[in-house]
Backbone as CSV, one residue per row, in Angstrom:
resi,resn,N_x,N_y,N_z,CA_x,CA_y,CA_z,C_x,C_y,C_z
1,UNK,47.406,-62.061,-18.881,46.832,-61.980,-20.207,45.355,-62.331,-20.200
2,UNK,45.040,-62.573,-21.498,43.602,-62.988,-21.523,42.836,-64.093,-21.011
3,UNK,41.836,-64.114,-20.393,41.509,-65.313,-20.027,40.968,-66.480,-20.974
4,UNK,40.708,-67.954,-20.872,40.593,-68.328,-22.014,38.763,-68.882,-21.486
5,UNK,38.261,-69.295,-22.462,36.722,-69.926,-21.560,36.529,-70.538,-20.540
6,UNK,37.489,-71.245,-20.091,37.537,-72.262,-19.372,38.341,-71.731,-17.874
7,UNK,39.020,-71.030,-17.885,39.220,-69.743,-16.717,38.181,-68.830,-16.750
8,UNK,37.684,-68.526,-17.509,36.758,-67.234,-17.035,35.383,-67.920,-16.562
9,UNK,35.705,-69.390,-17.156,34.477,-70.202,-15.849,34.992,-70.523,-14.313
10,UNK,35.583,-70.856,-14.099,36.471,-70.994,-13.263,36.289,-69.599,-12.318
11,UNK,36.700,-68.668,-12.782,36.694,-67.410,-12.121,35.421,-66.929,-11.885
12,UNK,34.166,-67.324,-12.207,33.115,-66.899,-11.961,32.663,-67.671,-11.055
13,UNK,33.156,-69.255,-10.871,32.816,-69.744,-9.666,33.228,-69.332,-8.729
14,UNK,34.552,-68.949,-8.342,35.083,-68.640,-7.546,34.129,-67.497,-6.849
15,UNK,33.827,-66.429,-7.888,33.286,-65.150,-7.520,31.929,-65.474,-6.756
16,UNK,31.033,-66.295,-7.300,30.079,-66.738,-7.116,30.196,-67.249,-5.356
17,UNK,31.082,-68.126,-5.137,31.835,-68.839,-3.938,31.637,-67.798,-2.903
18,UNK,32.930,-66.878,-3.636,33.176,-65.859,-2.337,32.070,-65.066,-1.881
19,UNK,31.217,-64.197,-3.089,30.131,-63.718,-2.840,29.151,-64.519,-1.621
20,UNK,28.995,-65.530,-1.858,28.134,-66.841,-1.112,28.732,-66.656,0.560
21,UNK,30.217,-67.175,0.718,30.823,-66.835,1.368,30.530,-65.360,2.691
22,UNK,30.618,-64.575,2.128,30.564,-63.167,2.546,29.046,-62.897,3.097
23,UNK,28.161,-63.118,2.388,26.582,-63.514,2.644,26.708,-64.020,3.655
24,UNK,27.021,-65.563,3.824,26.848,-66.218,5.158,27.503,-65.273,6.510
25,UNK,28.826,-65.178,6.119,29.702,-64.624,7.122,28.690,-63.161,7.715
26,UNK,28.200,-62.649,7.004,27.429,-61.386,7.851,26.379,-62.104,7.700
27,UNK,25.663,-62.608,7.162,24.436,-63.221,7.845,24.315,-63.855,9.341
28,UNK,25.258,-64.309,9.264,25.987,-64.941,11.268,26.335,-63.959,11.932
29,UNK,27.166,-62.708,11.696,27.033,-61.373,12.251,26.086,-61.350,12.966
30,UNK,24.633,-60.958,12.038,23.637,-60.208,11.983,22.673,-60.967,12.838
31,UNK,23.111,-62.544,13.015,22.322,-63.075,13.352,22.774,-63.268,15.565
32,UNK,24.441,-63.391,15.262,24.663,-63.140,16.648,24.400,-61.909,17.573
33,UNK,24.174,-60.422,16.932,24.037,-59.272,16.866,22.188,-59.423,17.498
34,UNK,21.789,-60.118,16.674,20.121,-59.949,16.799,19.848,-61.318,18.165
35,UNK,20.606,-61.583,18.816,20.875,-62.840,19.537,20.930,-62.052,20.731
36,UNK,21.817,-60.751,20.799,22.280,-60.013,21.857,21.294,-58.785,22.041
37,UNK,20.440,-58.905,20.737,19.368,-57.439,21.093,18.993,-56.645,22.253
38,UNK,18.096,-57.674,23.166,17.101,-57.191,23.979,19.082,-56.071,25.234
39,UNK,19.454,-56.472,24.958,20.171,-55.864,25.995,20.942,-54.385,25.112
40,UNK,21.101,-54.204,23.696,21.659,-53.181,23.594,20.764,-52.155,23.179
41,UNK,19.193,-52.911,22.330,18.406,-51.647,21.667,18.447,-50.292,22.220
42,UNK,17.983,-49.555,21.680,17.911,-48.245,22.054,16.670,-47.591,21.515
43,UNK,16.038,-47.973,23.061,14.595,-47.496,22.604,14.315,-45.906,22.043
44,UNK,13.436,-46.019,21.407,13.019,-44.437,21.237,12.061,-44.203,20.647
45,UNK,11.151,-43.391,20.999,9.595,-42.904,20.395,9.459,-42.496,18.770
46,UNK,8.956,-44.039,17.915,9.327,-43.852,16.467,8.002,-43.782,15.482
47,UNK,7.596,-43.056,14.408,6.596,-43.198,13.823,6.915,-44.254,13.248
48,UNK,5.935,-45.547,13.397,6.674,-47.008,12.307,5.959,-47.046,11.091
49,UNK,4.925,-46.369,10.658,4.641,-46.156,9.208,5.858,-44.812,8.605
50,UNK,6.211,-44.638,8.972,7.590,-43.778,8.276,8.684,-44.670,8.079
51,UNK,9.238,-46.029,9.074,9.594,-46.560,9.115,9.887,-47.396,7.872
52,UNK,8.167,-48.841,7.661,7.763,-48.978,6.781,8.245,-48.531,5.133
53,UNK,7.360,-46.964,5.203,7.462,-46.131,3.516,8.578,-46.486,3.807
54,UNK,9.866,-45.939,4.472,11.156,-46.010,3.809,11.917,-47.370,3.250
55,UNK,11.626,-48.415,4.236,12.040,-49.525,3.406,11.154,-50.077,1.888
56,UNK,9.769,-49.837,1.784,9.391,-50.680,0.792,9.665,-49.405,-0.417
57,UNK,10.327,-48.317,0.004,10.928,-47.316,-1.227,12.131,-48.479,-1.541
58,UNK,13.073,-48.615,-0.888,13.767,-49.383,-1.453,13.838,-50.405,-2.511
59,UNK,12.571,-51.034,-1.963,12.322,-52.281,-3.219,11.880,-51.931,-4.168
60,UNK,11.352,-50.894,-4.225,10.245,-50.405,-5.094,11.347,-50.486,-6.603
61,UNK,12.163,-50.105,-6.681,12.688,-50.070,-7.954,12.987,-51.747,-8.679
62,UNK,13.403,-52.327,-7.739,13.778,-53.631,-7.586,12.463,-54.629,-8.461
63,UNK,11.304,-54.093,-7.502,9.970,-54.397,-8.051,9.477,-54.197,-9.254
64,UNK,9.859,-52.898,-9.436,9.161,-52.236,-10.933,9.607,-53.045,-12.030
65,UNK,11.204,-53.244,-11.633,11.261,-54.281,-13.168,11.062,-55.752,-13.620
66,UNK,10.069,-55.940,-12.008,9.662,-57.323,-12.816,7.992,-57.287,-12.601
67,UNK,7.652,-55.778,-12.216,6.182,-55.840,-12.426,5.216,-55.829,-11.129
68,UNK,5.933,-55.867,-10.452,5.610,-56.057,-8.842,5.144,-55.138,-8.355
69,UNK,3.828,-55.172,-7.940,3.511,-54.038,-7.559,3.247,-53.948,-5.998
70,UNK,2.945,-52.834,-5.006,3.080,-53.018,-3.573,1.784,-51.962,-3.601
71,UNK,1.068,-53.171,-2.695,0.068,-52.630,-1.966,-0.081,-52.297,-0.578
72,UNK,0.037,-50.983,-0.462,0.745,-50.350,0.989,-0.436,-49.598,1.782
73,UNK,-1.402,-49.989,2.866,-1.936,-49.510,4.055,-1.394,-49.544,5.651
74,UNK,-1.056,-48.356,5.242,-0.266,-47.494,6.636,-1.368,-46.634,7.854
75,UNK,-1.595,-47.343,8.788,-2.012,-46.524,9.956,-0.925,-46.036,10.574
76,UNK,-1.446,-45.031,11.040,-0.475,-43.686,12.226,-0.472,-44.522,13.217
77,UNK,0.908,-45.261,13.537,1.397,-45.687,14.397,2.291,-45.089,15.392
78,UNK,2.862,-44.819,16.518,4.115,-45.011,17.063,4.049,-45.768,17.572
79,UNK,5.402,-46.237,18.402,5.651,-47.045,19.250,7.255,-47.122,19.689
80,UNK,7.558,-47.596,20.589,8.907,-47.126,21.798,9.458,-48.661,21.067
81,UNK,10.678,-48.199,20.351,10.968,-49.400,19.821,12.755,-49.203,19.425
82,UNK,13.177,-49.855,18.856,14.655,-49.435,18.783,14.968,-49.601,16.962
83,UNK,14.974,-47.965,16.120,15.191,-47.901,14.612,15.841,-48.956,14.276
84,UNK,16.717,-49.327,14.541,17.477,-49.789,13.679,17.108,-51.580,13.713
85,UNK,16.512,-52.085,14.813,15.955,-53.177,14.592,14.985,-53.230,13.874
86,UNK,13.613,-52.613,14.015,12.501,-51.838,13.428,12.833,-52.578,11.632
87,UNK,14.108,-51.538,11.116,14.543,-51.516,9.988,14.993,-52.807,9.375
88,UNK,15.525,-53.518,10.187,16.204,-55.405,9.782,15.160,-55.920,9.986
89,UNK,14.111,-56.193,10.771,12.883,-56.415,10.372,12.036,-56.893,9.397
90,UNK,11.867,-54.932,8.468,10.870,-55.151,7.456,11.859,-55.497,6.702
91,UNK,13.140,-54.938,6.308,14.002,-55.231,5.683,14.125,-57.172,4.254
92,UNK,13.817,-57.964,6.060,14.072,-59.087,5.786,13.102,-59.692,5.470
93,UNK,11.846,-59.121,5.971,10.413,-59.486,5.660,10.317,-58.884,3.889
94,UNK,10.498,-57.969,3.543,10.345,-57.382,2.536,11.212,-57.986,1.500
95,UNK,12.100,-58.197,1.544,13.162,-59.089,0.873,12.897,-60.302,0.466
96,UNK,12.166,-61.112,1.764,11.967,-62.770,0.839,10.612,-62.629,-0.178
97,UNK,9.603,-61.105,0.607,8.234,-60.918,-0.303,8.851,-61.149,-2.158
98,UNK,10.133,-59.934,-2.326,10.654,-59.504,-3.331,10.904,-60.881,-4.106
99,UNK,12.003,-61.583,-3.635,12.240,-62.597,-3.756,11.804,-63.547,-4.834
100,UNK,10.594,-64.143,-3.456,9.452,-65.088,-3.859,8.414,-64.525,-4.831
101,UNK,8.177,-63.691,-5.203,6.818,-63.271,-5.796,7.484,-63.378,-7.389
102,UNK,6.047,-63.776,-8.248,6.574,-64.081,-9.558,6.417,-62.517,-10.140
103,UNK,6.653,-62.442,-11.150,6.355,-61.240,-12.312,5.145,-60.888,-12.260
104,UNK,4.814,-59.801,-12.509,3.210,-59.160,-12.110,2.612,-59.173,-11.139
105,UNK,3.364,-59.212,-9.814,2.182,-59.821,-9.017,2.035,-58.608,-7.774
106,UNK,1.349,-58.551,-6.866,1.102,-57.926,-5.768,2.124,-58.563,-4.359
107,UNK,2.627,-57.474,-3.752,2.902,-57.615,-2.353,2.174,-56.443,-1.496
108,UNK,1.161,-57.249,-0.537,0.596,-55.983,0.490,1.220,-55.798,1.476
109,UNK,1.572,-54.962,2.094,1.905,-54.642,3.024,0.601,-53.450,4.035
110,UNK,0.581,-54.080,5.636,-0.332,-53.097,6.105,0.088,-53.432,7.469
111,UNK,-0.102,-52.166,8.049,0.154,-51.631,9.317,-1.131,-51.380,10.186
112,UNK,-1.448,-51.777,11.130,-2.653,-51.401,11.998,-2.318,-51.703,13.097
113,UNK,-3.319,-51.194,14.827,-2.545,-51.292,15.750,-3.803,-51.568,16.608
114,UNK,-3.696,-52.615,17.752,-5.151,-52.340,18.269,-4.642,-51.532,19.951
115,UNK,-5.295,-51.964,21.260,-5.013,-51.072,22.546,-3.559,-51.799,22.695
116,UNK,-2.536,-52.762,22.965,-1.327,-53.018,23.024,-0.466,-52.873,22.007
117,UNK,-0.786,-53.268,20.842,0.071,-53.504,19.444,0.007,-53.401,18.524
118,UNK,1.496,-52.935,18.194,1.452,-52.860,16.192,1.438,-53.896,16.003
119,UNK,0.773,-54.030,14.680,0.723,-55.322,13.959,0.404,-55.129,12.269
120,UNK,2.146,-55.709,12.162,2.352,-55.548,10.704,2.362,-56.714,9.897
121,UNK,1.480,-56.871,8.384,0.936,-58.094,7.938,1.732,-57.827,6.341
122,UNK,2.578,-58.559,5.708,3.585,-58.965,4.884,2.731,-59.987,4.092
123,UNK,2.176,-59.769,2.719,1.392,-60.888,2.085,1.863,-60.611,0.214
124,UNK,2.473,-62.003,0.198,2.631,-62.166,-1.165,1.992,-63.008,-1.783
125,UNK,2.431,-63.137,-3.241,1.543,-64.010,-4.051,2.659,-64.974,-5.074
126,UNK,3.651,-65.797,-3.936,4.785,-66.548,-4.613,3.684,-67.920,-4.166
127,UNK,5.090,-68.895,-4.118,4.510,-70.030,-3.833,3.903,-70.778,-2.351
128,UNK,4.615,-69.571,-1.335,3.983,-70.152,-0.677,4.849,-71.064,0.498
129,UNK,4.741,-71.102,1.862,5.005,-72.201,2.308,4.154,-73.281,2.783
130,UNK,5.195,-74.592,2.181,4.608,-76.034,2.653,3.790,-75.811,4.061
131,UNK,3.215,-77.010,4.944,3.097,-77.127,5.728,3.930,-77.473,6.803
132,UNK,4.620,-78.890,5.342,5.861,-79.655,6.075,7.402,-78.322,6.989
133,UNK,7.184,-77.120,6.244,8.544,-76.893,6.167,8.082,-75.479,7.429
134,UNK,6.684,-75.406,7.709,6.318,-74.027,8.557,6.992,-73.992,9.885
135,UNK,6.875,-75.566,10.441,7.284,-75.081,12.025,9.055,-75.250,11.568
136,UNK,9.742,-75.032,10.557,11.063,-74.784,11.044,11.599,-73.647,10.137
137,UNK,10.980,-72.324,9.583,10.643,-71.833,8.874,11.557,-70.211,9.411
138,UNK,11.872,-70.475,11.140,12.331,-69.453,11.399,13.535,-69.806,12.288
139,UNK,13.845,-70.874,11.754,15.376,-71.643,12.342,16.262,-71.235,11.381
140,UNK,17.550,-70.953,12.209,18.991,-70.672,11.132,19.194,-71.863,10.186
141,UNK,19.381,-70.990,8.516,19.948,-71.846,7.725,18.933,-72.902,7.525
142,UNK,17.491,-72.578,7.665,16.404,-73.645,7.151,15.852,-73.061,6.222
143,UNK,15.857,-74.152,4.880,15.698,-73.592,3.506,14.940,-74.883,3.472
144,UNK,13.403,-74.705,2.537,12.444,-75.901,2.110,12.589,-75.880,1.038
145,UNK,12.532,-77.260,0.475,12.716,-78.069,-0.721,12.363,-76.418,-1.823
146,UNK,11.530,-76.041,-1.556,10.809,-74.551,-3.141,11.539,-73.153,-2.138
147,UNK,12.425,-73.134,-1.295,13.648,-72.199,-1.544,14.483,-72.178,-1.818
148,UNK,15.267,-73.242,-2.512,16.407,-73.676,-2.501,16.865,-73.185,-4.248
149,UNK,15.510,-72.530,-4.499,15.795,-72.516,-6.030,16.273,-70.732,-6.171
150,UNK,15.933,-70.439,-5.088,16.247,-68.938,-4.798,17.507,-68.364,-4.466
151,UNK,18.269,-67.575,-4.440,19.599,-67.682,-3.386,19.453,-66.934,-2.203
152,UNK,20.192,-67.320,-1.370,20.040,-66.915,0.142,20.881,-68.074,1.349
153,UNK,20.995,-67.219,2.278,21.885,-68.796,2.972,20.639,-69.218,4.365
154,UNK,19.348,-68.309,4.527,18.299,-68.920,5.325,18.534,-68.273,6.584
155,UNK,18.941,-67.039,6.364,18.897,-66.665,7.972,18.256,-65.126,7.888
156,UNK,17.164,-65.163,7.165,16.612,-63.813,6.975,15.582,-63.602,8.210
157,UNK,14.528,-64.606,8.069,13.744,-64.467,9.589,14.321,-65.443,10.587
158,UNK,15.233,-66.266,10.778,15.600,-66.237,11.883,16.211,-65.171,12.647
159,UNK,16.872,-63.677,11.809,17.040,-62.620,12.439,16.009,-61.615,12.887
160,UNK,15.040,-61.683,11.474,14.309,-61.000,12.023,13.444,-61.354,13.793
161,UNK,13.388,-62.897,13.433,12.508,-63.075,14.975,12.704,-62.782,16.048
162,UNK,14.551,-62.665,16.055,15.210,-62.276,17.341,14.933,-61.045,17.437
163,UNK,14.655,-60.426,16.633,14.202,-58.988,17.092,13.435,-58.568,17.819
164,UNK,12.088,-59.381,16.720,10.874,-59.596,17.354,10.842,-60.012,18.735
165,UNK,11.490,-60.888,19.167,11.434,-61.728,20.387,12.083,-60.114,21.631
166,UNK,13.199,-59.964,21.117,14.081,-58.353,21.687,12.698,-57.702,22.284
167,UNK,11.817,-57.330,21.476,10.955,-56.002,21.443,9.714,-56.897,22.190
168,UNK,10.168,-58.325,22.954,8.926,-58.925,23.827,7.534,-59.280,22.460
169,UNK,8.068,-59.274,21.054,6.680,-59.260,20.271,6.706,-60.731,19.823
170,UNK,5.787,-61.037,18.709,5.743,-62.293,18.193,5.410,-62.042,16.504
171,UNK,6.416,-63.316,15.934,6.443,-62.912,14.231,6.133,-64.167,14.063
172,UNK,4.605,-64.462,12.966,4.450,-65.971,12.634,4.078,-65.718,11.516
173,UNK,3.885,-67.143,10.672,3.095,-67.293,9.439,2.345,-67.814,9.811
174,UNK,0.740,-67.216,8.558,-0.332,-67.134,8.803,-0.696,-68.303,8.001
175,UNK,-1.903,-69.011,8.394,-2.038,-69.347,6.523,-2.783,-68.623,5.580
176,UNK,-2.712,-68.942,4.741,-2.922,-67.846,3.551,-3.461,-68.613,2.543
177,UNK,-4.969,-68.666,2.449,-6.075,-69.872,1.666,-5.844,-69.243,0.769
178,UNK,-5.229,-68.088,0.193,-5.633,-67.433,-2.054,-4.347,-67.657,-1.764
179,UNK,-3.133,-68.695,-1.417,-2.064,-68.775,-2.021,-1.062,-67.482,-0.960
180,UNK,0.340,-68.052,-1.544,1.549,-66.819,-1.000,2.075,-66.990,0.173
181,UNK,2.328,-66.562,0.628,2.938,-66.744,2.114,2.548,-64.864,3.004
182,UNK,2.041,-65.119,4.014,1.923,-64.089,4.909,2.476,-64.595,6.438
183,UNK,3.322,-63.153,6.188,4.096,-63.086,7.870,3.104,-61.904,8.281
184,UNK,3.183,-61.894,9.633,2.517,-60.788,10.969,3.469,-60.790,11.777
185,UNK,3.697,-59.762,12.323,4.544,-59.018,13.176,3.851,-58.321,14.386
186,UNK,3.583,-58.888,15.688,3.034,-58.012,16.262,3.905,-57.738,17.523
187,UNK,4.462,-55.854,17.512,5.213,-55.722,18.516,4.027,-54.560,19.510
188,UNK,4.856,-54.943,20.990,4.019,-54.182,22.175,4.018,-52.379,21.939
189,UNK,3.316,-51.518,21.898,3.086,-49.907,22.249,4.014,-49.880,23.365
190,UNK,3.725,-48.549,23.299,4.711,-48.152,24.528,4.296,-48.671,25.487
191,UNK,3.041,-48.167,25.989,2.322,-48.896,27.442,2.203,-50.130,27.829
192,UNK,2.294,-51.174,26.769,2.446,-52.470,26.939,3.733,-52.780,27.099
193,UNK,5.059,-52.055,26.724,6.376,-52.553,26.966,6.597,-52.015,27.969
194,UNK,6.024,-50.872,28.490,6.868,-50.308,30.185,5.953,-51.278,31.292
195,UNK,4.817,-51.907,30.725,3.990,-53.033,31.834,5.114,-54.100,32.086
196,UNK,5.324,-55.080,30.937,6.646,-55.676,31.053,7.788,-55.216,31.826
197,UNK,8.168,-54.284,31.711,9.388,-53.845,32.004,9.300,-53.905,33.486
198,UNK,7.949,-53.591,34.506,7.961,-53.699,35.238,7.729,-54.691,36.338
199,UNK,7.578,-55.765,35.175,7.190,-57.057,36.040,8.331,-57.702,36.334
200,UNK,9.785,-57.636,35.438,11.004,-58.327,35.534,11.672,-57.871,36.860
């Protein structure tokens, strides 16, 4: 029969629970998965500004209704990299931008590459991370005191890094003096990953 107020609170915790639940449980997936990278990727010769457009299409709607606008500079990149990591990546980078950023505000996104590497720069205009909370910022399940107000279970760039780390690259935060938080992503060109490849 009908529920009465006091069950249909009840039942929304629950929902709330399981939802939470399910999050973590593939977040640990995703995160043992990105643990095992460097040995299953599947490299292949990818334009990563095509890459890019396609994920921040995604948000884009997400964005529009709270005003968010994306500021997007794309250089003609390739690079020998494996899609589908590529994609969990910006994915997760793009996600906490969404996230964190208040109403009206700008997220840039830009792509440029110098003689070894892409290097992709993620800059919002939320609050920002502490100092206190930077060097553990890409550890599983580390949430600082001003994320906790967000939901998430904290394993967004600790996946992404394993990627990063997969593809021999490096993902840090920058600091960022006008406020926000900026991540960089810089993974090796082709010619810089078959140098590697040959030193192991």
């Amino acid at each position: 029969g009908p529920l009465n107020p006091e069950q249909r609170r009840v039942v929304a915790i629950l929902q709330n629970n399981s939802r939470r639940l399910q999050e973590l449980i593939e977040g640990l997936l995703r995160l043992q998965q990105a643990g095992h990278a460097a040995e299953r990727i599947g490299y292949e010769l990818l334009n990563f500004q095509e890459i890019i457009e396609q994920v921040v299409d995604t948000y884009r709607l997400i964005a529009t209704e709270r005003q968010i606008e994306f500021k997007v500079e794309l250089a003609a990149v390739d690079i020998v990299a494996g899609r589908e990591a590529l994609l969990t990546i910006m994915h997760n980078l793009l996600s906490n931008a969404v996230k964190y950023s208040p109403d009206s505000s700008t997220i840039c996104v830009q792509l440029s590459k110098n003689d070894e590497q892409a290097i992709v720069d993620v800059r919002d205009q939320g609050p920002g991370i502490p100092a206190v909370d930077a060097a553990q910022i890409f550890e599983p399940f580390y949430r600082g005191a001003g994320m906790r107000q967000v939901a998430g279970v904290g394993l967004g760039l600790a996946i992404a890094r394993e990627f990063v780390l997969a593809h021999r690259g490096e993902l840090q935060l920058l600091d960022s003096p006008e406020g926000g938080a900026h991540f960089r992503v810089s993974l090796p060109l082709k010619a810089a990953y078959l140098r590697t490849q040959k030193h192991d």
